[in-house]
N, C-alpha and C positions, 0 to 999 in steps of 0.2 A: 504494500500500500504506500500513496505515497504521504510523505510527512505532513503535508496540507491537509489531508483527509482528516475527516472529524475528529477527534481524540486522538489522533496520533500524532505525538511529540517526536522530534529528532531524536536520535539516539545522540547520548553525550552522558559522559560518565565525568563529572568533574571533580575534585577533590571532597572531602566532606560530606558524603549523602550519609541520611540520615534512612533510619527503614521504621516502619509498623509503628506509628503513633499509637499510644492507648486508647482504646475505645472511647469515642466520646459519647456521654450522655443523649446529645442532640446535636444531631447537624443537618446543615442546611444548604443545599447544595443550586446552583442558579445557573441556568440554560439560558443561551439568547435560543433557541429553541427547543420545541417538543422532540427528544432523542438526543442532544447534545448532551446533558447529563447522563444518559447509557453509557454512550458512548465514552465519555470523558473520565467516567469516576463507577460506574455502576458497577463492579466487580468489587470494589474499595464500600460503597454503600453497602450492599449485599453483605459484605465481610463483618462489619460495626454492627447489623441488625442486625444476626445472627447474635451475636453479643450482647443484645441489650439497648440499642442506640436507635433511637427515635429520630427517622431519616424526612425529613422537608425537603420539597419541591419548589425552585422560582421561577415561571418560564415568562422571558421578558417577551417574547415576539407571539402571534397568535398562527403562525407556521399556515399563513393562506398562501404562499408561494411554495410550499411542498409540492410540486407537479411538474408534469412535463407537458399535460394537458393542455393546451388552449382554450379548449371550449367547456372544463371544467369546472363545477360550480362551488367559488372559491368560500363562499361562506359554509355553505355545508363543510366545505372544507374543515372549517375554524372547529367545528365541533366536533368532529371525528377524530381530530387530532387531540383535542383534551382527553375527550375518552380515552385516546391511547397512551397517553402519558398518563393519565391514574391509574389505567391498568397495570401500566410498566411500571410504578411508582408501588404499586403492589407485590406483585412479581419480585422485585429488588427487595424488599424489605418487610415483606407479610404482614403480620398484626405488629410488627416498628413502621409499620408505613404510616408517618404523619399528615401533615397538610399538604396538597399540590396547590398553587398560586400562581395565576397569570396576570400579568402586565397587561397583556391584553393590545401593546405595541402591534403596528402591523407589519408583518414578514417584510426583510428589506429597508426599513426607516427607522428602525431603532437607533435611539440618540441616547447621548448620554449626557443630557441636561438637569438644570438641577431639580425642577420639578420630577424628574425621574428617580432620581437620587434620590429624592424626600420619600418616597415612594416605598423604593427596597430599605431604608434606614428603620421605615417603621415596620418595615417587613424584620429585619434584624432584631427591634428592638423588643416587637413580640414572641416570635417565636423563641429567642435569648439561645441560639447556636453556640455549642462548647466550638468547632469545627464549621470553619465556611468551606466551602470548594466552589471554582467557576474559572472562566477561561481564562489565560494571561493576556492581557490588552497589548501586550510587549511582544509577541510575537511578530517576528519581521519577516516581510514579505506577506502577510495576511491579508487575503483577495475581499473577504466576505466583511462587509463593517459591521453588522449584527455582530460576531463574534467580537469584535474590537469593543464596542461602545458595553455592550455587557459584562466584557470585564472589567473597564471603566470604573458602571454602575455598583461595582460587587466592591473593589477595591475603594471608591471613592467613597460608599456608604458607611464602610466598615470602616472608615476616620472618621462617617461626620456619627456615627452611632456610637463612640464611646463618648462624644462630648454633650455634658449635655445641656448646655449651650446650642448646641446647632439644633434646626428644629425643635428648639423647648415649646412651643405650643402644639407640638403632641400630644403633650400629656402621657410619654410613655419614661421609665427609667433606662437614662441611657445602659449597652451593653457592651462589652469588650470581648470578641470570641478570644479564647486561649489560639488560635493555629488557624490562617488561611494556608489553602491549597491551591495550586493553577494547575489546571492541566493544561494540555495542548504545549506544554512551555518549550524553549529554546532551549533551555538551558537547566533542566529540571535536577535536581539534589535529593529527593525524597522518593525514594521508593515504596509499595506496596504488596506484599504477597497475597496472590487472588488465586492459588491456585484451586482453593477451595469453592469460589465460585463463578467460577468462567461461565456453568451451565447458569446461572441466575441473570447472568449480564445478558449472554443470548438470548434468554427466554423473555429478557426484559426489552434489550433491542428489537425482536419480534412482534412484540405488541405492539410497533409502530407500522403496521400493515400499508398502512396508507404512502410510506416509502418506501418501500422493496424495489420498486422498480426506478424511480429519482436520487435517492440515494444510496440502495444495499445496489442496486445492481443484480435485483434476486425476481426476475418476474418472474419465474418459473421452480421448479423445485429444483432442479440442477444448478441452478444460481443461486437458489436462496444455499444448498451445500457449500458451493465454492465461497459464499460470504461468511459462512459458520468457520471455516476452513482459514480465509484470510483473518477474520479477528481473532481464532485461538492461535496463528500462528504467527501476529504483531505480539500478543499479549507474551507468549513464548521468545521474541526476540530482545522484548523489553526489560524481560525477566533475565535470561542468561547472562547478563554479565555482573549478577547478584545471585547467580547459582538459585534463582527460584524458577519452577516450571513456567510460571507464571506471572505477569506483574502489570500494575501501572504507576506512572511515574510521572512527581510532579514537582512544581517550583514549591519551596513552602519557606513560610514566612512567617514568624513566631514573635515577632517585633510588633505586635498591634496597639 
């Protein structure tokens, strides 16, 4: 696959990686779209709820450009796709599956202004995440700006949500998470062993039906194999140079 595709990070092993953070109590994890969180972190989610860890969903964009369609009717769209992101939000996490939450942005236009910001901050401030995870905005060379401005929103919220000064007419207690996560990163330090649940991520990845053919490349059963087949054996390439069968791997940042 290549490094641009959804969750997959460049290989780079640089001095310092840290591995398997402790379970956090709750975490909260934030898609600029419905399947971006699968993909990015959903083996790492999966792993925590198995544990104990009460897993949240934030999908900034409403994924009406999930198509190749033309003449596809984009609003039904909108809804097919929530369904399939609470399913997979399921799937990942069982009875830990917390809240799924959409921005409700439209596919393609996601900004990272401050009204948005205000947005995810009080998303932050109530759910109170031990553990954020969401894309690295820093990834260079990044085609897609949904991906960019949502990391943005994830990193910009998570300063203005321990102060609590910014947005005080909330009315919520400001929160500081212990450990943000980026996947997708450049430059990632933090590993994750998932060998335990590759089958969770897939089954989770699956529930987003309505891509298989835009973006698994799976419109048939023999593609939707060859796509089980490329993600256990990115997750397998990510893993091998930390001796796990398995992994994914991300920027993390413990300075919030």
């Amino acid at each position: 696959m290549a490094t641009d595709d959804p969750g997959r990070p460049a290989l780079n092993r640089p001095a310092g990686w840290t591995s398997d953070l402790p379970t956090p109590k709750v975490a909260l994890a934030v898609g600029a779209h419905p399947d971006d969180v699968e993909f990015g972190c959903g083996g790492t989610l999966a792993k925590w709820a198995q544990d104990g860890c009460t897993v949240h969903h934030l999908i900034c964009t409403d994924g009406s450009k999930g198509t190749w369609d033309v003449d596809a009717d984009t609003v039904a769209l909108v809804g097919i796709r929530q369904v399939e992101q609470r399913q997979a939000a399921r799937l990942l996490a069982g009875d830990r599956a917390g809240e799924v939450r959409f921005l409700g942005q439209v596919d393609g236009e996601l900004s990272s202004e401050l009204s948005l910001r205000e947005q995810v901050v009080s998303v932050v401030r109530q759910l109170r995440p031990d553990v954020v995870l969401g894309h690295d905005p820093w990834k260079r060379y990044r085609i897609h700006p949904d991906h960019r401005h949502a990391g943005f929103l994830t990193v910009d919220a998570i300063a203005s949500a321990r102060d609590p000064h910014a947005f005080g007419d909330q009315g919520l207690a400001a929160h500081r998470p212990a450990a943000l996560l980026l996947f997708e990163a450049d430059e990632p330090d933090h590993v994750e062993d998932i060998a335990g649940t590759v089958a969770a991520k897939l089954a989770a990845l699956e529930a987003h039906r309505s891509q298989f053919e835009s973006t698994m490349y799976a419109a048939d059963d023999t593609e939707l194999s060859a796509f089980r087949d490329r993600v256990t054996s990115r997750l397998a390439e990510l893993g091998a140079p930390h001796g796990l069968a398995a992994a994914e791997v991300f920027k993390r940042i413990d300075q919030l």
